[in-house]
C-alpha positions in Angstrom: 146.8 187.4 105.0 143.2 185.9 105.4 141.2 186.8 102.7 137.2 187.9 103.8 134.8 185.6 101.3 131.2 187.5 102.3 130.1 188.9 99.3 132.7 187.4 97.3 131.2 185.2 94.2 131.8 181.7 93.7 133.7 182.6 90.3 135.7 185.6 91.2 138.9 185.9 92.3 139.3 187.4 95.8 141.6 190.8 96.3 144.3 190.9 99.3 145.9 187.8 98.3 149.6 188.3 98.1 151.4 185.0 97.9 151.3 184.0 93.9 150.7 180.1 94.3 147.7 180.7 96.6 146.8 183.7 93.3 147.2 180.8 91.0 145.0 178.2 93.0 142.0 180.4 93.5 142.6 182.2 89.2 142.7 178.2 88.7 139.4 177.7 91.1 137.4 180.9 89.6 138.1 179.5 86.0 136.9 175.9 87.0 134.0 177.0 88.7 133.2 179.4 86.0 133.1 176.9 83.0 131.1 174.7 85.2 128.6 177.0 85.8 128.6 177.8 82.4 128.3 174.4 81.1 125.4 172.9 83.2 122.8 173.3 81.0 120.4 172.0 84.0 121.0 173.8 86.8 120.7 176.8 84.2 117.4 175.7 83.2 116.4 175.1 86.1 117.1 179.0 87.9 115.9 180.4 85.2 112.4 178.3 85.2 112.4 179.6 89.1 113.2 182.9 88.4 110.5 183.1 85.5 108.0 182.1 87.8 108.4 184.0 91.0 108.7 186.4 88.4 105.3 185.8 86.6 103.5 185.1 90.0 104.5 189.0 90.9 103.1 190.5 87.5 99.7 188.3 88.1 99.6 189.5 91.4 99.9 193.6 90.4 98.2 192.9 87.4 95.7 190.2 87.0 93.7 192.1 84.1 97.5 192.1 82.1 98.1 188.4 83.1 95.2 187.2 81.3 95.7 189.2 78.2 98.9 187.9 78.2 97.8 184.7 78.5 95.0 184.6 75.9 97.7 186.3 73.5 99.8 183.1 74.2 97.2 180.6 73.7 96.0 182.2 70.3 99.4 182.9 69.0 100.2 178.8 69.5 96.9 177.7 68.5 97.6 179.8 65.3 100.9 178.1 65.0 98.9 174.6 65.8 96.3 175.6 63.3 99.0 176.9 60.1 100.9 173.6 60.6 97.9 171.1 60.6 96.4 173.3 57.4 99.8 173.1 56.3 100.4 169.3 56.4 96.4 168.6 55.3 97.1 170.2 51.8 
């Protein structure tokens, strides 16, 4: 029985499939593919550094006047942290 793989994720384990060796192999490739998607650190990084900025390009884009505030609350917030640690390490 062939087994449709639209909509199927790389690390799930497709229904229909009847014969227990071909069960085992793709239980055996869901686990594999799992723990490597887990364990890359980079490619994780990486999507979420994409994700993060389609996503902030949309929020400047419906709300410019909120961007900025957010912005200048980011910038002061790390120039305080800048400013405790330098007063911090000058005493």
């Amino acid at each position: 029985m062939a087994v449709d793989p639209v909509n199927v994720p790389r690390t799930a384990v497709p229904n229909g499939i009847v014969d227990p060796v071909a069960s085992a192999r793709a239980e055996l490739k869901a686990a594999l593919l799992a723990i490597e998607e887990k364990g890359n650190v980079p490619r994780r990084l990486e999507k979420a550094t994409v994700e993060g900025k389609v996503k902030l390009r949309a929020f400047a884009r419906h709300n410019p006047v909120g961007a900025v505030v957010a912005a200048v609350g980011v910038a002061a917030v790390v120039g305080g942290i800048v400013w405790a640690v330098a007063r911090s390490i000058a005493r």
